[in-house]
C-alpha positions in Angstrom: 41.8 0.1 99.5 41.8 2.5 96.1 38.7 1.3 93.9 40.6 -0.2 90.9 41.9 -2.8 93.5 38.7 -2.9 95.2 37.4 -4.0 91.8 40.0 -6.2 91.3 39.0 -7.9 94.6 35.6 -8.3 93.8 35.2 -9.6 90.0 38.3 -11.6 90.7 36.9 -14.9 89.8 35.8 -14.1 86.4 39.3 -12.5 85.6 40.9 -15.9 87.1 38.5 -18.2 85.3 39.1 -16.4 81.9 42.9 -16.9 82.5 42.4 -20.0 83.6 40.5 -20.9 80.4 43.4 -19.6 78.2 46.4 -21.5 79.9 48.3 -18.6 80.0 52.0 -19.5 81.1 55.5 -17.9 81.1 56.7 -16.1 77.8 53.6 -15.2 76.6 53.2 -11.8 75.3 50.0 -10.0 76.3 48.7 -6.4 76.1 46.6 -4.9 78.7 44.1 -2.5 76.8 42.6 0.7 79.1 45.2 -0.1 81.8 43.9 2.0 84.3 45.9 1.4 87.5 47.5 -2.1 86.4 45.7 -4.2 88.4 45.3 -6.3 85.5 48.7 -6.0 84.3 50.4 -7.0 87.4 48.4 -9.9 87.4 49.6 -10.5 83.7 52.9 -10.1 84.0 53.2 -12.7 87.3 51.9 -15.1 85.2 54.0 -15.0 81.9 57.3 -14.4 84.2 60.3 -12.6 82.4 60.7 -14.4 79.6 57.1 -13.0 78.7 56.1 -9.3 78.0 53.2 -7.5 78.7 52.0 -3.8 77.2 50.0 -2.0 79.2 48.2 0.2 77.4 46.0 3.6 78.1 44.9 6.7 76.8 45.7 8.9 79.9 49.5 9.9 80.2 48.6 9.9 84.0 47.4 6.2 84.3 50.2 5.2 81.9 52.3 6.4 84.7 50.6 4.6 87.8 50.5 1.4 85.9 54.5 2.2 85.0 54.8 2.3 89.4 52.0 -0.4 90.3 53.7 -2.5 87.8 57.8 -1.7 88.9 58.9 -4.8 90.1 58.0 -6.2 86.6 60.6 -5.4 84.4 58.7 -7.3 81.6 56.0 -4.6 81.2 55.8 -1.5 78.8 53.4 1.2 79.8 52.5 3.0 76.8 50.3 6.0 76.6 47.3 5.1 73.5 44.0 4.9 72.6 42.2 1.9 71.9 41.0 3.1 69.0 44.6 3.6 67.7 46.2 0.4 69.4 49.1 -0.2 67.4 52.0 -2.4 68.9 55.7 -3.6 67.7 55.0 -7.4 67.3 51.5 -9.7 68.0 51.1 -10.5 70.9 49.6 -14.1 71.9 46.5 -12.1 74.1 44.8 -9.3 73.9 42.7 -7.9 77.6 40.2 -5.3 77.9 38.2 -4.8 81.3 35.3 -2.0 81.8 37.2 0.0 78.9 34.6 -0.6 76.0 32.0 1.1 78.2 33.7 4.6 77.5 34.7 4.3 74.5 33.4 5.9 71.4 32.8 3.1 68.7 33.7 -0.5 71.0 33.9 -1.9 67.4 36.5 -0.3 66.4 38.7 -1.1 69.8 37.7 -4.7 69.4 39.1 -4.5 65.8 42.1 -3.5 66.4 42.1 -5.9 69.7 41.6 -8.5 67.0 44.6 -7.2 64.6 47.2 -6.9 67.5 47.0 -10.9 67.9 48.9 -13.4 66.7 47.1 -16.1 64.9 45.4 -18.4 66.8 46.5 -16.1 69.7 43.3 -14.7 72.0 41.1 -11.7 72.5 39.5 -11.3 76.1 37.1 -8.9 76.8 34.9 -8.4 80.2 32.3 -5.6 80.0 29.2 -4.9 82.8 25.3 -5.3 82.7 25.0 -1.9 84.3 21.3 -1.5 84.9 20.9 -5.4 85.8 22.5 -4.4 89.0 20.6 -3.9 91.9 20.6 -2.1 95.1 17.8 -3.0 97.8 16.2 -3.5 94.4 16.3 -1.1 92.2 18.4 -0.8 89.2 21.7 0.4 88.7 22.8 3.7 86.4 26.2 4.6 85.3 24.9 8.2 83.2 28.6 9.2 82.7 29.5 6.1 80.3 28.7 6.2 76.6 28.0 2.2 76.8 27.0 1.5 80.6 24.9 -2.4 79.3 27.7 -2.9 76.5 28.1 -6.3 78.1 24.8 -7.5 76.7 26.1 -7.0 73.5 29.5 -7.9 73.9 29.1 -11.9 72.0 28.1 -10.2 69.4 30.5 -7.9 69.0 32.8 -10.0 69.5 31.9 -12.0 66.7 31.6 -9.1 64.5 35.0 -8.6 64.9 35.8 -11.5 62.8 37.0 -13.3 66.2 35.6 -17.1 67.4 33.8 -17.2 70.4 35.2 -20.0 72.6 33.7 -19.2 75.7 31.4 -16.4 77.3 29.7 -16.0 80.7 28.5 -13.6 82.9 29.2 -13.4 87.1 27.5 -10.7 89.5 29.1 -10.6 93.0 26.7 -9.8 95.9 26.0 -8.9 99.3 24.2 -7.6 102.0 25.9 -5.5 105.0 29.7 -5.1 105.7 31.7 -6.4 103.3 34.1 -6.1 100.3 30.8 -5.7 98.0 29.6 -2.8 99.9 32.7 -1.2 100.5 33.3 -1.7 97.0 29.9 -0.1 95.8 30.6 2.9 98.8 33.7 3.8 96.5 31.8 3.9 93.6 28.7 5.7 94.5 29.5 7.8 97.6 26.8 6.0 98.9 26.9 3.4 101.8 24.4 1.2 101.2 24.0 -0.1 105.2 22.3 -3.6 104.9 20.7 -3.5 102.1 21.2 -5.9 99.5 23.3 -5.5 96.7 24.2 -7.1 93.3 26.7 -5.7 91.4 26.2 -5.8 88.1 27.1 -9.0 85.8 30.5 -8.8 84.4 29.9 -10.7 80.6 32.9 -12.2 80.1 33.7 -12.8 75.9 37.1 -15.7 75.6 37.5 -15.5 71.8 40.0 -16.8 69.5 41.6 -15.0 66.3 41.4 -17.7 63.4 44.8 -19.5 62.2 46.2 -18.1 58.9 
């Protein structure tokens, strides 16, 4: 299994809960922020059906194009090739979704704004960012030197807020294990490393369920 639906597999539960927590249907329209591989958007675009729409949205050209053939069966999705930092879409959309993408980027404020500005009044803003270093292996601490932001998750509430959004909702959730498993394999991916039987928590995806306020 390729990481980003290894990852998918294993923080599963807090991207269902959030959903959940929304009562996203069919026809909404959502955008997908930092794409990736469209494991999130696939999971978007099942829910809102065709009569909904769902941009999935990423800087890389490349990724724009694996979440164009992850995402082929869904005829309601628009891969488009963009930064966060220049999100700009043709209409509001009801929900806006970013997942380990405010990590990398430069200035997360400035994503989460224009997160914010894409929405629809009253319409949603869901971010999920990582705890990097409270994740442990046989007990030691987690480190993630190539992102700009590896524990943006501890700040995400309050970003969040900053961004002129209302918080409805926020959590965080740190799958574990110890030996075999979807945990390890998923941390083998990620590290190179197997980490045999030692005991591992991942670290906490913060999950942030906010609301843009009604005109």
């Amino acid at each position: 299994m390729e990481l980003r639906g290894l990852r998918d597999d294993v923080y599963r539960r807090p991207l269902a809960t959030a959903l959940d927590r929304l009562g996203i249907g069919p026809g909404w329209t959502c955008v997908d922020v930092g794409a990736g591989g469209g494991d999130v958007t696939v999971a978007l675009a099942e829910i809102v059906g065709h009569d909904g729409r769902v941009y999935a949205v990423d800087s890389d050209p490349l990724a724009r194009d694996e979440v164009a053939s992850a995402a082929a069966a869904n005829s309601q999705v628009l891969a488009i090739t963009q930064a966060g930092e220049d999100l700009r879409l043709p209409e509001l959309v009801d929900l806006a979704f970013c997942r380990f993408l405010l990590m990398h980027v430069l200035d997360p404020s400035v994503v989460l704004a224009r997160m914010a500005s894409a929405v629809r009044p009253g319409g949603w803003v869901v971010a999920q960012e990582p705890i990097t270093s409270a994740g442990r292996i046989a007990g030691l601490p987690f480190s993630m030197p190539d992102a700009r932001h590896p524990d943006i998750g501890a700040l995400l509430p309050a970003l969040v807020r900053q961004a002129g959004l209302h918080i409805v909702d926020a959590w965080a959730e740190a799958p574990a294990g110890a030996g075999p498993g979807p945990v390890a394999t998923y941390l083998e991916h990620l590290t190179e490393v197997d980490p045999g039987d030692d005991p591992v928590v991942l670290p906490p995806l913060v999950t942030v369920v906010a609301q843009v306020p009604s005109a």
